[in-house]
C-alpha positions in Angstrom: 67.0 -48.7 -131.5 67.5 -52.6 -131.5 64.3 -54.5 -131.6 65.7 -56.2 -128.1 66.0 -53.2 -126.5 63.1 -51.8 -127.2 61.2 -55.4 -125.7 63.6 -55.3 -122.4 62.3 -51.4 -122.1 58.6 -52.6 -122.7 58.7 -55.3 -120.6 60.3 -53.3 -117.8 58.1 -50.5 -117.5 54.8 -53.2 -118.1 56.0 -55.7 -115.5 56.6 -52.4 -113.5 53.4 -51.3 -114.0 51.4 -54.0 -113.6 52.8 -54.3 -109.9 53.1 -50.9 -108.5 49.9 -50.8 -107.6 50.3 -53.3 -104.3 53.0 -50.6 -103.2 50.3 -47.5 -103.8 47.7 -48.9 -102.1 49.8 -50.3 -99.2 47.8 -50.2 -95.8 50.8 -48.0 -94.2 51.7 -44.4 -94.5 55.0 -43.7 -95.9 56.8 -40.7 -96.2 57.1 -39.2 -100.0 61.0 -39.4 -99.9 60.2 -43.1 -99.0 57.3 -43.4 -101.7 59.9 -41.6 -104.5 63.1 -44.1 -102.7 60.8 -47.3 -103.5 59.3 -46.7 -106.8 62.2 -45.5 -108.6 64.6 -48.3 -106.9 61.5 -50.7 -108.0 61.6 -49.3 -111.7 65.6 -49.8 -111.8 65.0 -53.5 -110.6 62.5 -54.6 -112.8 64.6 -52.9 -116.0 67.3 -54.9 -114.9 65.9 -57.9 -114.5 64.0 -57.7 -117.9 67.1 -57.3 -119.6 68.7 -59.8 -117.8 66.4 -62.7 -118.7 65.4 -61.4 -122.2 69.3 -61.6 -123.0 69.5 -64.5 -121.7 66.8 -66.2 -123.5 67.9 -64.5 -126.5 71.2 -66.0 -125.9 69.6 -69.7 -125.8 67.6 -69.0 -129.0 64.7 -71.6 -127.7 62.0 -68.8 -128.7 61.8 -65.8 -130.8 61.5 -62.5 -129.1 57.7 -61.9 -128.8 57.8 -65.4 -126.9 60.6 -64.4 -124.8 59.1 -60.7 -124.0 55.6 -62.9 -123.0 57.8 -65.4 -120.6 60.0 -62.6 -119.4 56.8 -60.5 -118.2 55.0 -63.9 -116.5 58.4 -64.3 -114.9 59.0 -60.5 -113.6 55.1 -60.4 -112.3 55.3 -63.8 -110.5 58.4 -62.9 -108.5 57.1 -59.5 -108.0 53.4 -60.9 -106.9 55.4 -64.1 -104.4 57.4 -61.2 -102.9 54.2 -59.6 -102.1 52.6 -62.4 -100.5 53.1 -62.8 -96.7 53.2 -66.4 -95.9 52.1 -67.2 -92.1 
């Protein structure tokens, strides 16, 4: 496997990780086809995004690709995070 592809996985399934816990402890009760529905359509998302922006990046050649894994995972976890926020 191609070094890329194994840092869009990585990056993925951390920036996945690292934000599936605002979904899990959630005040409401969802149903578990509801829990399964949102965490694997969450899981897909995040994949694609990683390799979206990590190809992109790569495709710029500003940074190598442990710089561009780093930014990618900021970037994923700040949208994630700002989509979790409820502004009044």
């Amino acid at each position: 496997m191609r070094e890329i592809t194994k840092a869009q996985i990585t990056i993925g399934l951390l920036a996945f990780f690292a934000t599936i816990w605002e979904f899990i402890l959630n005040k409401t009760q969802p149903t578990l086809p509801e829990i399964v529905g949102m965490i694997s359509l969450q899981l897909v998302l995040l994949l694609i995004l990683s390799y979206v922006i990590i190809a992109l990046l790569e495709w710029v050649k500003v940074f190598d690709l442990k710089t561009n894994s780093i930014l990618t995972l900021i970037v994923l976890v700040t949208l994630k995070l700002l989509t979790i926020i409820k502004l009044p």
